[in-house]
MARPA-193114 format. One record per atom (N, C-alpha, C, O, CB): residue in three letters; chain; atom name; x, y, z. Coordinates in pm, whole numbers, plus 50000, padded with zeros to 5 digits. Atoms other than C-alpha are relative to their C-alpha. Glycine has a CB too. Example, Ala and Ser with C-alpha at 12.3 -4.5 7.8 and 13.67 -1.06 7.14 Angstrom:
2
<node ALA; A; N; <50089; 49881; 50000>>
<node ALA; A; CA; <51230; 49550; 50780>>
<node ALA; A; C; <50090; 50120; 50000>>
<node ALA; A; O; <50194; 50118; 50066>>
<node ALA; A; CB; <49901; 50003; 50125>>
<node SER; A; N; <49918; 49881; 49994>>
<node SER; A; CA; <51367; 49894; 50714>>
<node SER; A; C; <49923; 50109; 50073>>
<node SER; A; O; <49974; 50220; 50090>>
<node SER; A; CB; <50041; 50046; 49858>>
//
This chain:
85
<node UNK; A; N; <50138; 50006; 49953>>
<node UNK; A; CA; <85859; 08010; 80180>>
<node UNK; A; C; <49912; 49922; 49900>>
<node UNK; A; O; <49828; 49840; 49936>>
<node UNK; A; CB; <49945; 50142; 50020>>
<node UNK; A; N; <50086; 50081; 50091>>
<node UNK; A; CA; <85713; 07885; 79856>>
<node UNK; A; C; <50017; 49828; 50020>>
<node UNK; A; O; <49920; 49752; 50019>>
<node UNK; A; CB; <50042; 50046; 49841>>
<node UNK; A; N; <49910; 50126; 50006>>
<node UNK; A; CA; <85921; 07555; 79884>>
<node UNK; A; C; <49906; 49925; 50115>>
<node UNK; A; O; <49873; 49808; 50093>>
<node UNK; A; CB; <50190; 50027; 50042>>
<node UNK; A; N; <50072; 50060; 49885>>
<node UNK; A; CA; <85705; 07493; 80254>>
<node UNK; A; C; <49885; 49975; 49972>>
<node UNK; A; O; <49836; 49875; 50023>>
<node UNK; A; CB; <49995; 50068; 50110>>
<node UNK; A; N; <50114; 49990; 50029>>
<node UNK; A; CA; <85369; 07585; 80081>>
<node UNK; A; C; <49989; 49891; 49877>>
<node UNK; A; O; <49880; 49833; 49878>>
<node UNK; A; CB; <49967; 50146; 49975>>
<node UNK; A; N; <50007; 50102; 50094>>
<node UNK; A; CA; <85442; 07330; 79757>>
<node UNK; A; C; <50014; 49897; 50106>>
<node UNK; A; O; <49933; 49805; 50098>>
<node UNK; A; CB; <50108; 50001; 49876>>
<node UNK; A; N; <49970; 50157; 49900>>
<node UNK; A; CA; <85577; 07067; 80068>>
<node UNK; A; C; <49873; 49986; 50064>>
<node UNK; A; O; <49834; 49871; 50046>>
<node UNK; A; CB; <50137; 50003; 50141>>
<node UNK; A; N; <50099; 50033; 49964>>
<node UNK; A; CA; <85263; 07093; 80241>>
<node UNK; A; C; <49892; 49939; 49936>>
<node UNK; A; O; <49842; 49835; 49980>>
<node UNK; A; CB; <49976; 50074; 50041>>
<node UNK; A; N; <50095; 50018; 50140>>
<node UNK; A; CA; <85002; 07098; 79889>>
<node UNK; A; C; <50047; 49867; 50009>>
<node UNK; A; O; <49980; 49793; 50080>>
<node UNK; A; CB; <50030; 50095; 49838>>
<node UNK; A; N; <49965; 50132; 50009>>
<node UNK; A; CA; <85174; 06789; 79838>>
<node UNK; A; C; <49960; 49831; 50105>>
<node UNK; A; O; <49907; 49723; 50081>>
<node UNK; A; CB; <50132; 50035; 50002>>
<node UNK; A; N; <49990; 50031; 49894>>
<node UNK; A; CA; <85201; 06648; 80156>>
<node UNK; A; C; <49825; 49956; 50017>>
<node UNK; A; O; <49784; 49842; 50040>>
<node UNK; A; CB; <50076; 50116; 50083>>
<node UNK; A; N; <50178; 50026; 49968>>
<node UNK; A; CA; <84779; 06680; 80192>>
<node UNK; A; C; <49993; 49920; 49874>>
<node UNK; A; O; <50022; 49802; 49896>>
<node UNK; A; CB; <49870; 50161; 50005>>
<node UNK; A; N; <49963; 50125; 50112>>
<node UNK; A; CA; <84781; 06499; 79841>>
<node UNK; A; C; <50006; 49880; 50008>>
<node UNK; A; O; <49947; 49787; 49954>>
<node UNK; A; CB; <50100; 49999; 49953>>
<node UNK; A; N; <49916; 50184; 49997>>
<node UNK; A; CA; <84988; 06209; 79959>>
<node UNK; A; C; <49921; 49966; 50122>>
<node UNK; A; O; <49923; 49847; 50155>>
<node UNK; A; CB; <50220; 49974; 50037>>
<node UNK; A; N; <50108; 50070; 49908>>
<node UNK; A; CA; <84721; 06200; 80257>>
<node UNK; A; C; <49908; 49957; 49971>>
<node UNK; A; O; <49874; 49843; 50004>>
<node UNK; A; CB; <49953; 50051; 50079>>
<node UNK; A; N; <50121; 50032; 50102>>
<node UNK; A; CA; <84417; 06228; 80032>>
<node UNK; A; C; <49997; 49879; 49950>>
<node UNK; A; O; <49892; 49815; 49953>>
<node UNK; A; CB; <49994; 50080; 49884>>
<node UNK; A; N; <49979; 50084; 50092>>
<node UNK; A; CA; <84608; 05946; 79810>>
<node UNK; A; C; <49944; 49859; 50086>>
<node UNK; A; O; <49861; 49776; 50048>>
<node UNK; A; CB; <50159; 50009; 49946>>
<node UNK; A; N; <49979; 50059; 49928>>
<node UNK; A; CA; <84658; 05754; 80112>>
<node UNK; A; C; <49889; 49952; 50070>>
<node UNK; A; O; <49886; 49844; 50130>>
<node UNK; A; CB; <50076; 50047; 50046>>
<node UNK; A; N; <50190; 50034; 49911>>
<node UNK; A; CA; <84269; 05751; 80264>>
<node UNK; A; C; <49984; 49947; 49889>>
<node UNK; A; O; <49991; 49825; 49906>>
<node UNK; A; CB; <49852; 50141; 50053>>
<node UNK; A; N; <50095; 50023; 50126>>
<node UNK; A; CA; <84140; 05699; 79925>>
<node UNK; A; C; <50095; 49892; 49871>>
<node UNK; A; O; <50015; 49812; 49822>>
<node UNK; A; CB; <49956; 50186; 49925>>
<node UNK; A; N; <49960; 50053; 50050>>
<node UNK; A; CA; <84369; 05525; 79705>>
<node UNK; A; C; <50220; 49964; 50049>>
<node UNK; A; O; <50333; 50011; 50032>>
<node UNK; A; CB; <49929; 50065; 49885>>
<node UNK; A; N; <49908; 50055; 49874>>
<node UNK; A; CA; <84628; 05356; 79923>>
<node UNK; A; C; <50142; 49905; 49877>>
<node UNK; A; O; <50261; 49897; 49907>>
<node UNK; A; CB; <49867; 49850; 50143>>
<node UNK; A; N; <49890; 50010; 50103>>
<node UNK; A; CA; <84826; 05203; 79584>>
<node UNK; A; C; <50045; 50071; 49946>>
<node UNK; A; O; <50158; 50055; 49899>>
<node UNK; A; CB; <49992; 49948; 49922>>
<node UNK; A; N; <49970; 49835; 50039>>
<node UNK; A; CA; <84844; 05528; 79478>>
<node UNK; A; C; <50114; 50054; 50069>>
<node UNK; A; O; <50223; 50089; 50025>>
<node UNK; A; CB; <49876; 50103; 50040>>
<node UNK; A; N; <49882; 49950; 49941>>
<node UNK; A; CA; <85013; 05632; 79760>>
<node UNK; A; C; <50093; 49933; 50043>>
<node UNK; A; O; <50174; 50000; 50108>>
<node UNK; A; CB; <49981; 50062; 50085>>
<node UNK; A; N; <49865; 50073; 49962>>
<node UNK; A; CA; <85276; 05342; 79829>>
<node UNK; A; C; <50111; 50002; 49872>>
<node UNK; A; O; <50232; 49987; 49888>>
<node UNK; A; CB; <49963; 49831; 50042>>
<node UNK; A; N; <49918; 49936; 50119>>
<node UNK; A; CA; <85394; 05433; 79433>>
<node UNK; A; C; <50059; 50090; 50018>>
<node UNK; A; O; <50181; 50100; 50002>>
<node UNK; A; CB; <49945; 50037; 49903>>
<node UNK; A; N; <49976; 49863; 50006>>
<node UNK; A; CA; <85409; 05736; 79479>>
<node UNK; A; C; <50126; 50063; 50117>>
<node UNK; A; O; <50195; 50163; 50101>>
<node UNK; A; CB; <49850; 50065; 50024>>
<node UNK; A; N; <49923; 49989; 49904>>
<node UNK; A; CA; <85614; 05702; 79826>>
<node UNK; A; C; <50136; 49897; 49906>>
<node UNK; A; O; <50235; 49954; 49859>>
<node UNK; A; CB; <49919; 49945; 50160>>
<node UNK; A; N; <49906; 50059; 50045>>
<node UNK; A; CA; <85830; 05427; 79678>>
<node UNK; A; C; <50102; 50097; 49888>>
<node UNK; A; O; <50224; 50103; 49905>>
<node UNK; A; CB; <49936; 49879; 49947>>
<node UNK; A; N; <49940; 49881; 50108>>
<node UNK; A; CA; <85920; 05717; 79342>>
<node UNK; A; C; <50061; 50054; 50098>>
<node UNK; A; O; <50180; 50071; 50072>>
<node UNK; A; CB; <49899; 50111; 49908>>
<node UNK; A; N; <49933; 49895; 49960>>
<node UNK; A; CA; <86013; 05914; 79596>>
<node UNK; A; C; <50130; 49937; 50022>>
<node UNK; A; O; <50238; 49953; 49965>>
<node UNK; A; CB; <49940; 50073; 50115>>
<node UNK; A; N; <49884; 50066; 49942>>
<node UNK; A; CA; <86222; 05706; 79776>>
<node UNK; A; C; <50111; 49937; 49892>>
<node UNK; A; O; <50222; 49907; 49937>>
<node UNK; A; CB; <49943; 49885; 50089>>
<node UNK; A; N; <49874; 50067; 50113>>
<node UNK; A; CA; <86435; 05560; 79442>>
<node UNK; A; C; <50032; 50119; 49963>>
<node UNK; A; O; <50151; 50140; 49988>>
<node UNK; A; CB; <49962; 49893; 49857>>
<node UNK; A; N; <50002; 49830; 50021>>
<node UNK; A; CA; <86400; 05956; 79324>>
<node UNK; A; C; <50153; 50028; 50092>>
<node UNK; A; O; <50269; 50047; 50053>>
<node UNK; A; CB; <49822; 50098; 50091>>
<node UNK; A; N; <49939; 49945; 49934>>
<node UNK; A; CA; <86554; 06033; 79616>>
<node UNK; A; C; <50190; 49949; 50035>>
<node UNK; A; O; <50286; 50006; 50086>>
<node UNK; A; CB; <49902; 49999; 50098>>
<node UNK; A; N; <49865; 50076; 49979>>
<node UNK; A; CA; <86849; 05749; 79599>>
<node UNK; A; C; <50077; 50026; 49886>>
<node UNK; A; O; <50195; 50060; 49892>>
<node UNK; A; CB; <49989; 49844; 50020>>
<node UNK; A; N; <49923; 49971; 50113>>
<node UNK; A; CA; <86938; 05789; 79266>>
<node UNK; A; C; <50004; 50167; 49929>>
<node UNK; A; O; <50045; 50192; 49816>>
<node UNK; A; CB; <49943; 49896; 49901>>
<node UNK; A; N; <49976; 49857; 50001>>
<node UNK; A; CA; <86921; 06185; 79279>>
<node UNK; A; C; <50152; 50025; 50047>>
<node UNK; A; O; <50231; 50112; 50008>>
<node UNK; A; CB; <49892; 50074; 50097>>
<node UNK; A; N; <49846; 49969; 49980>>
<node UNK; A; CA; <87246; 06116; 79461>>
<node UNK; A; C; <50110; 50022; 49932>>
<node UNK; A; O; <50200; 50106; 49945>>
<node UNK; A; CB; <50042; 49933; 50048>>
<node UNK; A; N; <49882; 49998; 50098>>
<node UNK; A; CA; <87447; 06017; 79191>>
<node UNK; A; C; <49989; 50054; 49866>>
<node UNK; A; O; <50087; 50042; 49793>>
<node UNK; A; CB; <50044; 49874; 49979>>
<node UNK; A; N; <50039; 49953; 50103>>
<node UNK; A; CA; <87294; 06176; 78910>>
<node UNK; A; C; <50021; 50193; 50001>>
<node UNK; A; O; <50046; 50231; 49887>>
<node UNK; A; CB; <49850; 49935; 49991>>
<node UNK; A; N; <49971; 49879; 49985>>
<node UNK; A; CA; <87339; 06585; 79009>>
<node UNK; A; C; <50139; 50051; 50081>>
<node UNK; A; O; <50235; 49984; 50119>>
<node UNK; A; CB; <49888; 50044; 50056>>
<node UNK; A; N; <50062; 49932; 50023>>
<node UNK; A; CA; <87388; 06867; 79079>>
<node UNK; A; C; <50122; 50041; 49845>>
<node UNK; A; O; <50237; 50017; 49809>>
<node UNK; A; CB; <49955; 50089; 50133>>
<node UNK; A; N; <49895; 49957; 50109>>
<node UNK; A; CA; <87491; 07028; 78765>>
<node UNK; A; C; <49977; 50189; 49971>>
<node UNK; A; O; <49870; 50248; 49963>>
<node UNK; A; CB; <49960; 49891; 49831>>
<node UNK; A; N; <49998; 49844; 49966>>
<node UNK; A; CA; <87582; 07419; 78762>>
<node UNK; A; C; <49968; 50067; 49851>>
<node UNK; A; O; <49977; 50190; 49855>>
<node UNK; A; CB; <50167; 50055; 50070>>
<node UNK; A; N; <50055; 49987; 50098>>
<node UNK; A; CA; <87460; 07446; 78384>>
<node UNK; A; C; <49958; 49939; 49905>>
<node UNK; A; O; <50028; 49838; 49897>>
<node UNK; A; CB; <50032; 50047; 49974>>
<node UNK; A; N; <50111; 50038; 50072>>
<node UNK; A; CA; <87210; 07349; 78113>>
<node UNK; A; C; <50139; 49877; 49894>>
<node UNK; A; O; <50118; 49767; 49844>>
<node UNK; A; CB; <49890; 50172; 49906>>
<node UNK; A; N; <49885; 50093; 50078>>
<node UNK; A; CA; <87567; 07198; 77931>>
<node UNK; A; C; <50041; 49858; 50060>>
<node UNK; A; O; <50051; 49750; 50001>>
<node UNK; A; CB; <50141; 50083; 49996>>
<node UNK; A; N; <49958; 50108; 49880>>
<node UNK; A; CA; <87670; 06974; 78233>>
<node UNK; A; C; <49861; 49858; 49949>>
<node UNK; A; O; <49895; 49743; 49921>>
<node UNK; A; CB; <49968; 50099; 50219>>
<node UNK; A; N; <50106; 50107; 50007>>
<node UNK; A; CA; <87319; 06761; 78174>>
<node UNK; A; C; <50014; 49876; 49872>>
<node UNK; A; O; <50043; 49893; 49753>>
<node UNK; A; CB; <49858; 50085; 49981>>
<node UNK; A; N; <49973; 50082; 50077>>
<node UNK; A; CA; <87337; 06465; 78022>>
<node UNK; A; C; <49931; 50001; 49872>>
<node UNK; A; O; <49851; 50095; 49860>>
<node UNK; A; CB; <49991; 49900; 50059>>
<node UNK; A; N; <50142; 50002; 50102>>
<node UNK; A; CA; <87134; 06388; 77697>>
<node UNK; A; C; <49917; 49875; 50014>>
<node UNK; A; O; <49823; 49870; 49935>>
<node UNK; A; CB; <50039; 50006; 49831>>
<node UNK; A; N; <50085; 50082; 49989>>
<node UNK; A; CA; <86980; 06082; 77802>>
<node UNK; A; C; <49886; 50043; 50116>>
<node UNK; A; O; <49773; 49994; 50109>>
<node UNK; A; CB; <50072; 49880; 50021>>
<node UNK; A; N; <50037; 49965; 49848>>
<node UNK; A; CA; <86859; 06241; 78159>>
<node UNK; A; C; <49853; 50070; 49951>>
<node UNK; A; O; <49765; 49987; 49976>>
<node UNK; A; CB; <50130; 50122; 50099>>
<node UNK; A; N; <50048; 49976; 49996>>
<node UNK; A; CA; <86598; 06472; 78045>>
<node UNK; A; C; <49833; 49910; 49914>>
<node UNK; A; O; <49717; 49940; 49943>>
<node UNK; A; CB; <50073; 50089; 50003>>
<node UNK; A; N; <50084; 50109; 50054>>
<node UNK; A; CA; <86387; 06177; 77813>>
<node UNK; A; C; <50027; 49881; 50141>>
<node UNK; A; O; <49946; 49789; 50138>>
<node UNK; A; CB; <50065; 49942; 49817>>
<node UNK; A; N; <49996; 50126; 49871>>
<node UNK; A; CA; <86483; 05928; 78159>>
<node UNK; A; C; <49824; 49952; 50009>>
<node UNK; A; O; <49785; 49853; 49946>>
<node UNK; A; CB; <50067; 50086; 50200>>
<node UNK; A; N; <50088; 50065; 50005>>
<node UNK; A; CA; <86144; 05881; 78229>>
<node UNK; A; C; <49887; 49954; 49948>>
<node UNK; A; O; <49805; 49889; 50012>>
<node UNK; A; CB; <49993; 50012; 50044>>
<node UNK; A; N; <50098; 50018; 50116>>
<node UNK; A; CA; <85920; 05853; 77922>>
<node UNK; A; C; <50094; 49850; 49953>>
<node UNK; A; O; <50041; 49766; 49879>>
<node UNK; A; CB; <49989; 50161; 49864>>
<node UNK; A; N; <49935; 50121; 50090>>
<node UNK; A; CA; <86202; 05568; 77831>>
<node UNK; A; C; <49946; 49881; 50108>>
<node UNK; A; O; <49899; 49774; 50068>>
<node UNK; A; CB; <50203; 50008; 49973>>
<node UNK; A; N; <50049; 50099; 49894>>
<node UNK; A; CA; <86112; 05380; 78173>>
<node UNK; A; C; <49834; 49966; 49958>>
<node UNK; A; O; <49799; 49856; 49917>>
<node UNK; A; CB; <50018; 50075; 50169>>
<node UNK; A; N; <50115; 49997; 50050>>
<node UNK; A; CA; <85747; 05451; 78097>>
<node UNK; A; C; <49986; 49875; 49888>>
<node UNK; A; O; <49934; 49767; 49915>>
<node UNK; A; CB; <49981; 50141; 49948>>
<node UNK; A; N; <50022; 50088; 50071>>
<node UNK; A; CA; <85768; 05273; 77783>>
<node UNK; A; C; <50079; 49833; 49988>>
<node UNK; A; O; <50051; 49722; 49942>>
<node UNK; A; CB; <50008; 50074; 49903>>
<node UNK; A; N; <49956; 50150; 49956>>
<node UNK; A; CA; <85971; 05005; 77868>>
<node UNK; A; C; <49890; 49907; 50110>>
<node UNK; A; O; <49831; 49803; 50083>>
<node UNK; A; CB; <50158; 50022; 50086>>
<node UNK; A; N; <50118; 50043; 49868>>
<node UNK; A; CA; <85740; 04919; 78194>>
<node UNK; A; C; <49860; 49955; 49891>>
<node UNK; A; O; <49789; 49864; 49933>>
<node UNK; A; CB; <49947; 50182; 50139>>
<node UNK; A; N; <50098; 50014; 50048>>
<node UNK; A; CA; <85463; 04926; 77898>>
<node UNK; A; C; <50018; 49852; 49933>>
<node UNK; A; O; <49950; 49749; 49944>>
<node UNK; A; CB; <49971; 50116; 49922>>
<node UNK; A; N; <49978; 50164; 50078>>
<node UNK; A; CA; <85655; 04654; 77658>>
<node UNK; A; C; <49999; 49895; 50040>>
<node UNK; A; O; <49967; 49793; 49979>>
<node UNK; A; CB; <50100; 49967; 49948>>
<node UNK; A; N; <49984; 50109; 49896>>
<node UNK; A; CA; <85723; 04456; 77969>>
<node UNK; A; C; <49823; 49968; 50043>>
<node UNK; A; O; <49778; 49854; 50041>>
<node UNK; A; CB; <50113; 50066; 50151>>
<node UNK; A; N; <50132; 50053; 49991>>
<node UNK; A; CA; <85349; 04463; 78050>>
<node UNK; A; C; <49926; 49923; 49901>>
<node UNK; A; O; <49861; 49823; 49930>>
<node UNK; A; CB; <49932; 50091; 50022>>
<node UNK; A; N; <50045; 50023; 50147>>
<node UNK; A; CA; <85239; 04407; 77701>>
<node UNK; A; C; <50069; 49847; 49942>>
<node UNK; A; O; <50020; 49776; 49853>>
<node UNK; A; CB; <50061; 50143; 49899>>
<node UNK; A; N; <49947; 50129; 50060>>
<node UNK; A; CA; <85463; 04104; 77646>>
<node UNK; A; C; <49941; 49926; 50091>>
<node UNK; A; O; <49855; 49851; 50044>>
<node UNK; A; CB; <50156; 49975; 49983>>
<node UNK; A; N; <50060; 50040; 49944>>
<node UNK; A; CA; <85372; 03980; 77990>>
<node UNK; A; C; <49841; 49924; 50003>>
<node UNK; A; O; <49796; 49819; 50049>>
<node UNK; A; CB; <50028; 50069; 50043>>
<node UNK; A; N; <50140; 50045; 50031>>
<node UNK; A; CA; <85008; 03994; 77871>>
<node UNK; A; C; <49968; 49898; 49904>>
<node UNK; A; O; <49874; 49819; 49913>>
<node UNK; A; CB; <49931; 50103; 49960>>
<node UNK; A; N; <50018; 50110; 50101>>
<node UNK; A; CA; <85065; 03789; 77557>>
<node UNK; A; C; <50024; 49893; 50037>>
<node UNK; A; O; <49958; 49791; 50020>>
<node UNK; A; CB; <50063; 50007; 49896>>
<node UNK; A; N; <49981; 50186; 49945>>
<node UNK; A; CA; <85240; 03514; 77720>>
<node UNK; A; C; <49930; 49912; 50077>>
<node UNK; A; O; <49931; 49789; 50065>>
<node UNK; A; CB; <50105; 49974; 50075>>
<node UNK; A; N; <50095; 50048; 49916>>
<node UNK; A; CA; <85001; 03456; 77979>>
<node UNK; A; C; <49877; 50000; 49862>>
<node UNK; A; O; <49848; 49888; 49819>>
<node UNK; A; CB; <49973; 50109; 50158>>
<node UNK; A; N; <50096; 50040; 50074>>
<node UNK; A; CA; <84738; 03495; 77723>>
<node UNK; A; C; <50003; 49890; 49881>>
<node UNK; A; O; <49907; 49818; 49855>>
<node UNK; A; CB; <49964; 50105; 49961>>
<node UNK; A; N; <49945; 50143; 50114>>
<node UNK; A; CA; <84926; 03239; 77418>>
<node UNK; A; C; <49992; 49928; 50121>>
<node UNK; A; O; <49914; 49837; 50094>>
<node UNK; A; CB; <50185; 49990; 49899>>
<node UNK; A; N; <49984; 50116; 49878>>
<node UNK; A; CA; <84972; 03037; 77792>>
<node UNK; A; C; <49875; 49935; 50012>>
<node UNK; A; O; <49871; 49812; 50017>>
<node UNK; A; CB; <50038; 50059; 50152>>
<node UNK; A; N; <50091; 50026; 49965>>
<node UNK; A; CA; <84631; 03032; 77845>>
<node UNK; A; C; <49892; 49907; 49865>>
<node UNK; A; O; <49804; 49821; 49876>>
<node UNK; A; CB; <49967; 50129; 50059>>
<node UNK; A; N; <50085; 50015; 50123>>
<node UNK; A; CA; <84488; 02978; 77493>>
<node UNK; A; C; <50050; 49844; 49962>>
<node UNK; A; O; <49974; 49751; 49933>>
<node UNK; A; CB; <50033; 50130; 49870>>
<node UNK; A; N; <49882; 50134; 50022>>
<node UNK; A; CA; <84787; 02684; 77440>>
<node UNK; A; C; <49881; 49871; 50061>>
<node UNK; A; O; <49810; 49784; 50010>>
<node UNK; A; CB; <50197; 50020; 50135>>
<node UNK; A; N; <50071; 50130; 49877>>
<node UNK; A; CA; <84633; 02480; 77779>>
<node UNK; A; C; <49882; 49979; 49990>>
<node UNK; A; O; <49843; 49878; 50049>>
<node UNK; A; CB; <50000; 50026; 50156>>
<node UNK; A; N; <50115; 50043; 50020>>
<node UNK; A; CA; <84283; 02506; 77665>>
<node UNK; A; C; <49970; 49893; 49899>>
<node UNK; A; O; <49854; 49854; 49883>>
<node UNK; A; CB; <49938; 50098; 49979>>
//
């Protein structure tokens, strides 16, 4: 029963996201959807031993990668820009 009442909370959320911030919610659908593909091959595991040690840091490492990749992105376009002037 709880499981229907978190799916719904959510659910109004991803409507809210969706009136009001519409990039918000195609992220947030897309997570799910890779979430949901690569949940396949990654579980289930029947104890706290079974888990990998990279798995529970997984997405703070994406996080900061996605950041370096922005961050370099920004310099090159900006040395690009500074170069051509």
């Amino acid at each position: 029963m709880l499981g229907w009442i978190a799916f719904t909370v959510f659910l109004v959320f991803w409507a809210f996201a969706w009136r009001y911030q519409i990039k918000l919610a195609f992220g947030v659908l897309i997570g799910l959807v890779l979430g949901g593909v690569l949940g396949q091959f990654i579980g289930p595991y029947d104890s706290f031993e079974e888990v990998p040690l990279w798995l529970p840091p997984a997405p703070f490492m994406f996080v900061v990668i996605t950041f370096f990749l922005y961050a370099f992105i920004a310099w090159y376009v900006l040395d690009y820009k500074a170069n051509k002037q």
